[in-house]
DOMITI-460884 format. One record per atom (N, C-alpha, C, O): x, y, z; residue in one letter; residue number from 1. Coordinates in pm, 1 decimal. Each point is the difference from the previous one (the first is absolute). Example, Ala and Ser with C-alpha at 12.3 -4.5 7.8 and 13.67 -1.06 7.14 Angstrom:
BEGIN
+----------+----------+----------+------+------+
!        X !        Y !        Z ! resn ! resi !
+----------+----------+----------+------+------+
!   1319.0 !   -569.0 !    780.0 !    A !    1 !
!    -89.0 !    119.0 !      0.0 !    A !    1 !
!     90.0 !    120.0 !      0.0 !    A !    1 !
!    103.6 !     -1.9 !     66.5 !    A !    1 !
!   -138.6 !    106.9 !   -138.5 !    S !    2 !
!     82.0 !    119.0 !      6.0 !    S !    2 !
!    -77.0 !    109.0 !     73.0 !    S !    2 !
!     50.9 !    110.8 !     16.9 !    S !    2 !
+----------+----------+----------+------+------+
//
This chain:
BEGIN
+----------+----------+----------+------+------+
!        X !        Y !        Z ! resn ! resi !
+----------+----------+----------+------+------+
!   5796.3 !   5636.5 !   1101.6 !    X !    1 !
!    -43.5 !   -100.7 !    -92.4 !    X !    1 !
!    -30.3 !   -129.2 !     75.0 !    X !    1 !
!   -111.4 !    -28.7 !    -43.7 !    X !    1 !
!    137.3 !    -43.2 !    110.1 !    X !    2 !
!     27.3 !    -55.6 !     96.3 !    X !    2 !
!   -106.5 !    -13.8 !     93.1 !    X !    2 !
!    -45.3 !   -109.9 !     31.8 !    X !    2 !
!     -4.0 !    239.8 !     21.6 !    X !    3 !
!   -138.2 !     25.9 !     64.6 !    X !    3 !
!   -101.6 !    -53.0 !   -106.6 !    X !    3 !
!    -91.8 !    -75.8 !     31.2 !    X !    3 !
!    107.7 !    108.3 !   -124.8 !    X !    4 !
!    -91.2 !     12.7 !   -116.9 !    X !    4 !
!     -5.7 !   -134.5 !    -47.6 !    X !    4 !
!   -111.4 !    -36.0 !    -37.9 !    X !    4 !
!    211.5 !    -53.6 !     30.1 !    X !    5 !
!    -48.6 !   -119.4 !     10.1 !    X !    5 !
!    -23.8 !    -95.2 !    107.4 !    X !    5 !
!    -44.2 !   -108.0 !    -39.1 !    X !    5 !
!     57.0 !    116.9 !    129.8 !    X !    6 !
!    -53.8 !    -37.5 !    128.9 !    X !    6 !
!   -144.8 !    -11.8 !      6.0 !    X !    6 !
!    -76.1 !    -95.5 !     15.8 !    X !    6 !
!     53.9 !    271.4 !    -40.1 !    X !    7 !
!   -192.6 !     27.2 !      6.3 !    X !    7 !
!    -15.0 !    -63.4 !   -116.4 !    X !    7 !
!    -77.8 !    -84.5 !     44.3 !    X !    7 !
!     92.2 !     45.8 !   -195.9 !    X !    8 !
!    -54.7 !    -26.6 !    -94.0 !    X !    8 !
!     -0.5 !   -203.4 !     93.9 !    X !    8 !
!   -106.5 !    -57.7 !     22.1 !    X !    8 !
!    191.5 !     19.1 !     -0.6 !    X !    9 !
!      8.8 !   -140.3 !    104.1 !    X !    9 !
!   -147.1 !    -31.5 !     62.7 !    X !    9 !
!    -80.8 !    -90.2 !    -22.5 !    X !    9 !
!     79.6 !    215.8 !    121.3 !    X !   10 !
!    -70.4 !     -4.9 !    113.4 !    X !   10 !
!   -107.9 !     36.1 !    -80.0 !    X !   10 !
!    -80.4 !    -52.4 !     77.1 !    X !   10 !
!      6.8 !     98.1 !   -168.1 !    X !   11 !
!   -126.7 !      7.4 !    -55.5 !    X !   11 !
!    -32.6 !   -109.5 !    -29.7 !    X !   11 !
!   -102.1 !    -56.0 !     39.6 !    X !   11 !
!    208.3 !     -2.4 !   -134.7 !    X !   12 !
!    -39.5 !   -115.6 !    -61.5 !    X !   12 !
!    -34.2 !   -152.1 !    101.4 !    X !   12 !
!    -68.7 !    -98.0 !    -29.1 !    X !   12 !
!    140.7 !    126.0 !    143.5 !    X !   13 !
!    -22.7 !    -87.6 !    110.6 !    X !   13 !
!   -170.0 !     32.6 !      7.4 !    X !   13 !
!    -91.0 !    -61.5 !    -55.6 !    X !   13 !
!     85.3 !    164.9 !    132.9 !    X !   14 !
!   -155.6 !      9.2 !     40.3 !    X !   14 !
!    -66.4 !    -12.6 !    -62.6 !    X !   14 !
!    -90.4 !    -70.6 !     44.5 !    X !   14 !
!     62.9 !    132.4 !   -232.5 !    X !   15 !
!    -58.7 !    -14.6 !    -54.6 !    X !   15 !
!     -4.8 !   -191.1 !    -49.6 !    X !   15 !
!    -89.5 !    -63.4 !    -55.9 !    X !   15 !
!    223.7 !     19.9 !    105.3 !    X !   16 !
!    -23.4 !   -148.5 !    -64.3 !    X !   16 !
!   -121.8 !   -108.1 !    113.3 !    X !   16 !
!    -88.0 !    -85.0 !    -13.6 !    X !   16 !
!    185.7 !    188.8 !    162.4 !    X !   17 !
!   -102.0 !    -63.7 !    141.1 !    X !   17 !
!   -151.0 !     15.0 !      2.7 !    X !   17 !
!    -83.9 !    -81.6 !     38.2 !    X !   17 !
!     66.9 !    209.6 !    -89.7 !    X !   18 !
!   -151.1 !      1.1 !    -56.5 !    X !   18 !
!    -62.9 !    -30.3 !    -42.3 !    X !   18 !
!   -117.9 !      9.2 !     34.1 !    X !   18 !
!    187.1 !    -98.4 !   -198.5 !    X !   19 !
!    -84.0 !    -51.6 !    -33.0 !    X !   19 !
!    -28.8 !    -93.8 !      2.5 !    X !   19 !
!   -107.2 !    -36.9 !    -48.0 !    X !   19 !
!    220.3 !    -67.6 !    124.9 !    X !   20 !
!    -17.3 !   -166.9 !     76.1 !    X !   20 !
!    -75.0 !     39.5 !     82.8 !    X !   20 !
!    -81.5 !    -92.1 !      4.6 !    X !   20 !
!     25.3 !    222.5 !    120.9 !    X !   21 !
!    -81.9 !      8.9 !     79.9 !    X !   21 !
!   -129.1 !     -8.1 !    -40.1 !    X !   21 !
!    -85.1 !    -52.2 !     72.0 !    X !   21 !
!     50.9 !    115.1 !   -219.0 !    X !   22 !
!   -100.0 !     11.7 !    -49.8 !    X !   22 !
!    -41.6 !   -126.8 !    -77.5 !    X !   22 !
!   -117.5 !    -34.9 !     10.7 !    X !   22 !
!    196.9 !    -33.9 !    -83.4 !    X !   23 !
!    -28.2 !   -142.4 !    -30.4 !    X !   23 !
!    -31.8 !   -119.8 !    105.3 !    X !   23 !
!    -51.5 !   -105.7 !    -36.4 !    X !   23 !
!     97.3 !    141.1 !    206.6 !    X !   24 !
!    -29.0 !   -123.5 !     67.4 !    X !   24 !
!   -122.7 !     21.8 !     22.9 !    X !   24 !
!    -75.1 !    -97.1 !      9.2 !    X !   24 !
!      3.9 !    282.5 !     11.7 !    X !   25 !
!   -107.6 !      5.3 !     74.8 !    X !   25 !
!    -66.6 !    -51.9 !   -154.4 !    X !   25 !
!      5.4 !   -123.0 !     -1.6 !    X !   25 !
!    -48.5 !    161.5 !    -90.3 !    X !   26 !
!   -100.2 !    -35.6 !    -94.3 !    X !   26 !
!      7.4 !   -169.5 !     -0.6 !    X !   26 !
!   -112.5 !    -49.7 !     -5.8 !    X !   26 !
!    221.7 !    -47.0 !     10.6 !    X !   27 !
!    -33.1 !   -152.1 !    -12.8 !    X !   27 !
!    -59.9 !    -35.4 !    163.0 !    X !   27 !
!    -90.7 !    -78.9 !     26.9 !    X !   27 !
!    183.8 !    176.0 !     85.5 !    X !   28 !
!    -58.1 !    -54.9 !    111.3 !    X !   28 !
!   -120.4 !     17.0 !     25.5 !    X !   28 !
!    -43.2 !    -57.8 !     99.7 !    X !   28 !
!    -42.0 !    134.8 !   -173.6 !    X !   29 !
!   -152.0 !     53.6 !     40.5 !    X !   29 !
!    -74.7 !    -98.2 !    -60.2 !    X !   29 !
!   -109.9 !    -30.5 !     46.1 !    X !   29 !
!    172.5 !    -42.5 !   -179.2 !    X !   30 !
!    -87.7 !   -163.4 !    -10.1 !    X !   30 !
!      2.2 !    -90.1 !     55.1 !    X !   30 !
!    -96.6 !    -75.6 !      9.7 !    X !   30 !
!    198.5 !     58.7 !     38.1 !    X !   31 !
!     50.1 !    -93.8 !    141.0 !    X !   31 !
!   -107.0 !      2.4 !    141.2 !    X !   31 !
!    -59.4 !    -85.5 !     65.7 !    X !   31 !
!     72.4 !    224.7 !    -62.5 !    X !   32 !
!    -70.3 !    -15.9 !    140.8 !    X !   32 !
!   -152.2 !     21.3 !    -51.4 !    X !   32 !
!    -64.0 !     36.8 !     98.5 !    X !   32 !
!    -32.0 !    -45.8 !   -227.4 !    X !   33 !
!    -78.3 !    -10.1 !     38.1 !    X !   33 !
!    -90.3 !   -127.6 !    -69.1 !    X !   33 !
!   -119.0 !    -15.5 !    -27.3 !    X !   33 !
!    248.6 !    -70.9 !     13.9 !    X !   34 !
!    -74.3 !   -167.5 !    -23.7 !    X !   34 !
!    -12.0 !    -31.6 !    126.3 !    X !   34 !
!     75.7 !     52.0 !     81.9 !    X !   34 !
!   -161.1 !   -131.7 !    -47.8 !    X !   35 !
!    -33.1 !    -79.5 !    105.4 !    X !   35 !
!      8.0 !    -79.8 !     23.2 !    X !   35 !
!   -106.4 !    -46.9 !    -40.5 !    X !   35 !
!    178.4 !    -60.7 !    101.6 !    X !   36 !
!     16.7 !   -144.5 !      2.8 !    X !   36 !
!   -155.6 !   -103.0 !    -27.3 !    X !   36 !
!    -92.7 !    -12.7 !     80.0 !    X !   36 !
!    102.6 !    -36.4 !   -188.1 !    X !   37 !
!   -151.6 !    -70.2 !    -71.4 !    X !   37 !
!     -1.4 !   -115.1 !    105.2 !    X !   37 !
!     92.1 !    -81.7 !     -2.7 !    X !   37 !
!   -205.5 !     69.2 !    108.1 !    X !   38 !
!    -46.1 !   -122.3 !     45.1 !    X !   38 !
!    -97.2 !   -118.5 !    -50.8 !    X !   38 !
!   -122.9 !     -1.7 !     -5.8 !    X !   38 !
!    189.1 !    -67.1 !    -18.5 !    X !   39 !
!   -106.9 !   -128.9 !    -20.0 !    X !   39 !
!    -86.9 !    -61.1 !     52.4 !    X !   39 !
!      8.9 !   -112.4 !     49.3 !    X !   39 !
!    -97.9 !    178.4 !    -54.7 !    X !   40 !
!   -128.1 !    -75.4 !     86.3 !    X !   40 !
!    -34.7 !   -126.7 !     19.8 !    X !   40 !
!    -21.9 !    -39.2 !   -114.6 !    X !   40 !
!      7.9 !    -26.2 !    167.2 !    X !   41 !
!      7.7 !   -176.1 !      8.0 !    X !   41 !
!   -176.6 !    -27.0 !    -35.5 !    X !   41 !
!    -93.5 !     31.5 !     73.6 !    X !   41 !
!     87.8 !    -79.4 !   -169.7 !    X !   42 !
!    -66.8 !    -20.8 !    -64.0 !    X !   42 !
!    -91.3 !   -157.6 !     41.8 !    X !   42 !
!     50.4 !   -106.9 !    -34.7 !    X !   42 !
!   -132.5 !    108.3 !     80.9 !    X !   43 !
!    -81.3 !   -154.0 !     46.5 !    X !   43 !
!    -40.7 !    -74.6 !    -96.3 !    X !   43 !
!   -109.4 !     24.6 !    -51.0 !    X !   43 !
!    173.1 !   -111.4 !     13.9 !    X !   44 !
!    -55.6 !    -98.7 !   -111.9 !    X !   44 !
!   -136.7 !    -88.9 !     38.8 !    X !   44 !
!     -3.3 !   -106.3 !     61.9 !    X !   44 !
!    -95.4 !    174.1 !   -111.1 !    X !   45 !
!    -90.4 !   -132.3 !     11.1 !    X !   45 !
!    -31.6 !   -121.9 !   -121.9 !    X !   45 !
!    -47.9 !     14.7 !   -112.5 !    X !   45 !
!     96.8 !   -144.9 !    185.7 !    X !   46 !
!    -40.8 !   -105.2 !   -122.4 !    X !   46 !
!    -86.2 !      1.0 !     -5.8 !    X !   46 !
!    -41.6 !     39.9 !    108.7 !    X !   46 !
!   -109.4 !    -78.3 !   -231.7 !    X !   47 !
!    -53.5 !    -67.1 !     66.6 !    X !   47 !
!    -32.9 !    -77.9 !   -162.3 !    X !   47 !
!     48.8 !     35.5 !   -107.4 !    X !   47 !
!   -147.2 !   -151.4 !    131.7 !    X !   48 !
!      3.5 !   -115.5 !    -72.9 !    X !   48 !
!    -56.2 !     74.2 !   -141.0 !    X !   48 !
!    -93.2 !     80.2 !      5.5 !    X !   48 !
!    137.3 !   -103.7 !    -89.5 !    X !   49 !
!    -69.8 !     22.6 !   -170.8 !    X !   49 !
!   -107.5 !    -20.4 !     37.0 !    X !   49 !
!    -15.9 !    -58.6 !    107.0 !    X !   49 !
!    -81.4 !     96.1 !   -175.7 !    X !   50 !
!   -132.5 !    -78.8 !     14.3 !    X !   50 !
!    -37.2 !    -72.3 !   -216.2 !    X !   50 !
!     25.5 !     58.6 !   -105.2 !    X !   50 !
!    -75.9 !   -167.8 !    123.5 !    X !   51 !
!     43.0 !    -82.0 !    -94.5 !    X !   51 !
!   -133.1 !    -17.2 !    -48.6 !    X !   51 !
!    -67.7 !    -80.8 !     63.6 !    X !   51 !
!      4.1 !    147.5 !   -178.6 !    X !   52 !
!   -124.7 !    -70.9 !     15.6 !    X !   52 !
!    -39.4 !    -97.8 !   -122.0 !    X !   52 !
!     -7.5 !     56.7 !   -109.0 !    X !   52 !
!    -15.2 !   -176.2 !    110.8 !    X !   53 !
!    -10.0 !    -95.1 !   -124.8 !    X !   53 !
!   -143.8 !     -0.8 !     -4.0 !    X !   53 !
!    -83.6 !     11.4 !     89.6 !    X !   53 !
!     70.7 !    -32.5 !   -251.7 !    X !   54 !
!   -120.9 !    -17.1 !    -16.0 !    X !   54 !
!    -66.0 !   -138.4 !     60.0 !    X !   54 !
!     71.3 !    -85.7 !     52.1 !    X !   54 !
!   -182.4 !     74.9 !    -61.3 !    X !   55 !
!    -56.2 !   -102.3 !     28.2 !    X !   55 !
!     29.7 !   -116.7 !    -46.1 !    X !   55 !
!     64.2 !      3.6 !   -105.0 !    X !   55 !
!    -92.5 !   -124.5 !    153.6 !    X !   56 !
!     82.7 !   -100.7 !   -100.9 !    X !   56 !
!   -153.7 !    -49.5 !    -97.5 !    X !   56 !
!   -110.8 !     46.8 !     26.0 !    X !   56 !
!    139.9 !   -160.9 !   -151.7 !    X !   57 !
!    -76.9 !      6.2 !    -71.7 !    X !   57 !
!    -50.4 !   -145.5 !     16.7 !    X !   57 !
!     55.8 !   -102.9 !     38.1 !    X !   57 !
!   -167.1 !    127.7 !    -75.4 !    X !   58 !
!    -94.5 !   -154.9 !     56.0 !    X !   58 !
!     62.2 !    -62.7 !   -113.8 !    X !   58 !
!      1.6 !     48.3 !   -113.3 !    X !   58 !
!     61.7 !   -183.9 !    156.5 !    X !   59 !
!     38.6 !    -97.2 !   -120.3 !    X !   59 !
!   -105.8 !   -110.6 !   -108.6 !    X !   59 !
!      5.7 !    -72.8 !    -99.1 !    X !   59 !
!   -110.9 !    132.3 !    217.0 !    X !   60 !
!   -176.3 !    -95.2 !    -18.9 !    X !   60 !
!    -37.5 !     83.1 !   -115.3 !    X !   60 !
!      0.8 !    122.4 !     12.7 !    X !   60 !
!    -44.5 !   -195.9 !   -161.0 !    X !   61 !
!     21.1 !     83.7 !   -128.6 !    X !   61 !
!   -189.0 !    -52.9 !      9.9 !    X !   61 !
!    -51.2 !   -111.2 !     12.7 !    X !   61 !
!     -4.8 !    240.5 !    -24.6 !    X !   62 !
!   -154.8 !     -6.3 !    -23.9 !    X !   62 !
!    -62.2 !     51.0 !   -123.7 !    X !   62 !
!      9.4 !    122.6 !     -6.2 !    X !   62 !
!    -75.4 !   -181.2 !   -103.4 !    X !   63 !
!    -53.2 !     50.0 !    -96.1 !    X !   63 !
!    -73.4 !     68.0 !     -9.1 !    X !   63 !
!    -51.8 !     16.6 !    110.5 !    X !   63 !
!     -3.8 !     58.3 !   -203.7 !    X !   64 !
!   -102.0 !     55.4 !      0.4 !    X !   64 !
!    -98.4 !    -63.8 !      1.4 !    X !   64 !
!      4.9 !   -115.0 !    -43.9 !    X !   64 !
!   -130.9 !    169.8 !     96.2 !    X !   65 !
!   -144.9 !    -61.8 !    -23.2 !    X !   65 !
!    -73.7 !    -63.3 !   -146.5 !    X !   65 !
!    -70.4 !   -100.3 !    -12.1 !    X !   65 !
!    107.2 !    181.5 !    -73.3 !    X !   66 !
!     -1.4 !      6.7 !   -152.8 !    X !   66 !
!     66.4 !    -85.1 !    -45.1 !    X !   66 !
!    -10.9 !     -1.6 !   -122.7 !    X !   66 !
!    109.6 !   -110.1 !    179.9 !    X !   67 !
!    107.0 !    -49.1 !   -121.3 !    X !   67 !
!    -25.9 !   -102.3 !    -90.1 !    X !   67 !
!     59.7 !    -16.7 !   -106.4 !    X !   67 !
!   -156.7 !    -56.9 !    154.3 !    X !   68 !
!    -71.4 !   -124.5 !    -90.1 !    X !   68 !
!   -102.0 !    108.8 !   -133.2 !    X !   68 !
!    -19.4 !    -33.5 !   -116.8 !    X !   68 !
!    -13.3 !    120.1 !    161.8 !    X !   69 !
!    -60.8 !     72.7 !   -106.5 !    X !   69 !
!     54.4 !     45.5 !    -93.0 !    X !   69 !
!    -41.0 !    -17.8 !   -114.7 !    X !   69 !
!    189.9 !    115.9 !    157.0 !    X !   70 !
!     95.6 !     79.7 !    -77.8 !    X !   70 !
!     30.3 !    -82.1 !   -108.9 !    X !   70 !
!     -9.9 !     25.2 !   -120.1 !    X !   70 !
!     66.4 !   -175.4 !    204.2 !    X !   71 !
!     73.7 !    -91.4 !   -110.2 !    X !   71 !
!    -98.3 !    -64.1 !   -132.4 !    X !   71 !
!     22.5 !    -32.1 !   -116.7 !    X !   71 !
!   -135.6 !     34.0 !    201.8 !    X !   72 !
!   -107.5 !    -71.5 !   -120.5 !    X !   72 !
!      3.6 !    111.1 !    -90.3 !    X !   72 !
!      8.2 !    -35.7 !   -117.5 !    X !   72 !
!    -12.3 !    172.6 !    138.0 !    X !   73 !
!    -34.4 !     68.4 !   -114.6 !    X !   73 !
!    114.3 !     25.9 !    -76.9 !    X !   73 !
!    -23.2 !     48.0 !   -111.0 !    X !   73 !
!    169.1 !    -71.8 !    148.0 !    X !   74 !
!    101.9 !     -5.4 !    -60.9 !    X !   74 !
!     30.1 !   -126.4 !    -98.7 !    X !   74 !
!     69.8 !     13.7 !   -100.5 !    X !   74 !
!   -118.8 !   -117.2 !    131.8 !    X !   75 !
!    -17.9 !    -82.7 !    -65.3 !    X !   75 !
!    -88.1 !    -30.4 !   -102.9 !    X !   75 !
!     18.7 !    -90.8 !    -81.0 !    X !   75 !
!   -126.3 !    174.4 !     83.0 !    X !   76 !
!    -98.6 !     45.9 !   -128.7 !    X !   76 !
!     51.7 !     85.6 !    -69.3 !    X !   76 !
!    -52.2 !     10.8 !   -111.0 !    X !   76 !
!    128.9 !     50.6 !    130.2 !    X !   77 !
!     81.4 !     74.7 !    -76.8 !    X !   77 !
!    137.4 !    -50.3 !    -97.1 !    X !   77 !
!     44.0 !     43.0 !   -106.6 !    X !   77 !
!     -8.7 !   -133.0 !    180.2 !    X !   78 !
!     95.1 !    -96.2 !    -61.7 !    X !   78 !
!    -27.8 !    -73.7 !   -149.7 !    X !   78 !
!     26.5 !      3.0 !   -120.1 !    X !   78 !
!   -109.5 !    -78.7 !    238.1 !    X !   79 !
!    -51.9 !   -123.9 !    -81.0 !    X !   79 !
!   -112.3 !     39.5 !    -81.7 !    X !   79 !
!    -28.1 !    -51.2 !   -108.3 !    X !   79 !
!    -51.5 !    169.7 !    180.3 !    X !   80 !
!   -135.5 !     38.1 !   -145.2 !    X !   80 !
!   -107.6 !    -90.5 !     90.9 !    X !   80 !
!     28.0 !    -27.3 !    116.7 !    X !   80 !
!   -154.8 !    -18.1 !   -179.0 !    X !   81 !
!   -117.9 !    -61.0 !     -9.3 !    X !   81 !
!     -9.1 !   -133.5 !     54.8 !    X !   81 !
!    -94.2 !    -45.7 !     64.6 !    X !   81 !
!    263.0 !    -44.8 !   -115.4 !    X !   82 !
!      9.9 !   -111.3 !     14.5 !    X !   82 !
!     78.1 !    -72.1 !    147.7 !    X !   82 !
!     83.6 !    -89.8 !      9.9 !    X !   82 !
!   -140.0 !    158.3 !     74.1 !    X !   83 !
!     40.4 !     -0.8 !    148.3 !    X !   83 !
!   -110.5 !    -90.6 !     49.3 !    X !   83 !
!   -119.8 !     24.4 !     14.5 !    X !   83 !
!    202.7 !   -156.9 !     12.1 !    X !   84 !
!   -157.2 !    -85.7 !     51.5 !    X !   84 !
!    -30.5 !     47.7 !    112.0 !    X !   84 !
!     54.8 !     91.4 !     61.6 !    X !   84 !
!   -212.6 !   -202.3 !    -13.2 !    X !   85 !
!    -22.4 !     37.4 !    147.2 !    X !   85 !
!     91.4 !     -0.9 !    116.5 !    X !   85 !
!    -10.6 !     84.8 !     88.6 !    X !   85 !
!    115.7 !   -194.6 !    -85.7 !    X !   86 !
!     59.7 !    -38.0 !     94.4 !    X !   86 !
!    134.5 !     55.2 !    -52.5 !    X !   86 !
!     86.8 !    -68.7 !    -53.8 !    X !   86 !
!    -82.9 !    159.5 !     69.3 !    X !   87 !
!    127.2 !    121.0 !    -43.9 !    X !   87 !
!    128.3 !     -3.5 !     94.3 !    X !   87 !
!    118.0 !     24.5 !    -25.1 !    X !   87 !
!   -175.2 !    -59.5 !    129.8 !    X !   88 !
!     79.8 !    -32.9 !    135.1 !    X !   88 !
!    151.7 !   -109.3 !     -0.7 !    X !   88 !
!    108.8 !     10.0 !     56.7 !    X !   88 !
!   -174.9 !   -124.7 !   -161.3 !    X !   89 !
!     47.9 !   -111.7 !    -19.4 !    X !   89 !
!     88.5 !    -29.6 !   -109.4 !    X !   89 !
!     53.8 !   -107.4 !    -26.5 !    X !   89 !
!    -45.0 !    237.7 !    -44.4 !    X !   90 !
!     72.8 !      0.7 !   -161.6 !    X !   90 !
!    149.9 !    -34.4 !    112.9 !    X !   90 !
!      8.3 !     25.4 !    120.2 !    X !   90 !
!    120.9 !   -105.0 !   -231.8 !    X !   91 !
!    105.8 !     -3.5 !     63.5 !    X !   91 !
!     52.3 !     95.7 !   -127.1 !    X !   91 !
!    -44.8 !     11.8 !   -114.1 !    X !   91 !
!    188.8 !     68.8 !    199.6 !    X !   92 !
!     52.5 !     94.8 !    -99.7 !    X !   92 !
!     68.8 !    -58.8 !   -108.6 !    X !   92 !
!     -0.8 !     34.2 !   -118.2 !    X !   92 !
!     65.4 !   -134.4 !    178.3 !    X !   93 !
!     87.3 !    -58.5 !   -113.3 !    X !   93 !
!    -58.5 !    -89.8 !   -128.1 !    X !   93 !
!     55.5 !    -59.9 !    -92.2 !    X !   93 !
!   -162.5 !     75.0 !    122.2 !    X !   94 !
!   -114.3 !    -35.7 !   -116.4 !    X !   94 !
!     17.6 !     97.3 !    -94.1 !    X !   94 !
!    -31.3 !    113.1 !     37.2 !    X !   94 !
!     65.4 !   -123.0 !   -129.2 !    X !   95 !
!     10.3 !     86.2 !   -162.3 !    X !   95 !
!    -74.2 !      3.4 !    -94.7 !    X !   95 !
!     45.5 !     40.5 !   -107.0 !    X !   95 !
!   -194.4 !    -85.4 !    117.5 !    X !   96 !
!    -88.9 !    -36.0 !    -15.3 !    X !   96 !
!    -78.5 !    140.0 !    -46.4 !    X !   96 !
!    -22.6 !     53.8 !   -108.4 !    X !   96 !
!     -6.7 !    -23.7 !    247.9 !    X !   97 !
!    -79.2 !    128.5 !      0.1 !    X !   97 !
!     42.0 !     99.1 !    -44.9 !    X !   97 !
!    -68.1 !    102.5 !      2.2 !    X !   97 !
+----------+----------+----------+------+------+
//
């Protein structure tokens, strides 16, 4: 009896050694086939934004060719018929017209 538990011992040994043998090789086989990841050094190049603004704007305010005309005919429209000759010369604050 004695024998008999001994060998039932000794199975259970090997069979236990076996299967820690068999568990190191399956984790050790991921182990050995990561590779240590190198970081490549990477060259920074600065270089300047490039910025582009529009043009700037002429502050020199130019009318149209038309504007003594536009206004005369806006002013016949206003005023109607009774737009004298010298239309130029009406003052606004005249309440008149």
């Amino acid at each position: 009896m004695a024998a008999l538990c001994v060998c039932r011992f000794a199975r259970r040994g090997w069979l236990w050694k076996g299967a820690l043998a068999a568990r190191r090789d399956f984790w050790s086989r991921f182990r050995k086939e990561k590779e240590p990841v190198v970081a490549e050094a990477v060259e920074e190049v600065k270089t300047e934004p490039v910025l582009v603004c529009p043009p700037l704007r002429s502050r020199a305010y130019t009318p149209p060719d038309d504007l003594q005309s536009r206004l005369e005919s806006c002013l016949k429209e206003v005023l109607g018929s009774s737009l004298p000759s010298n239309w130029q010369d009406i003052s606004l604050d005249d309440g008149s017209m």
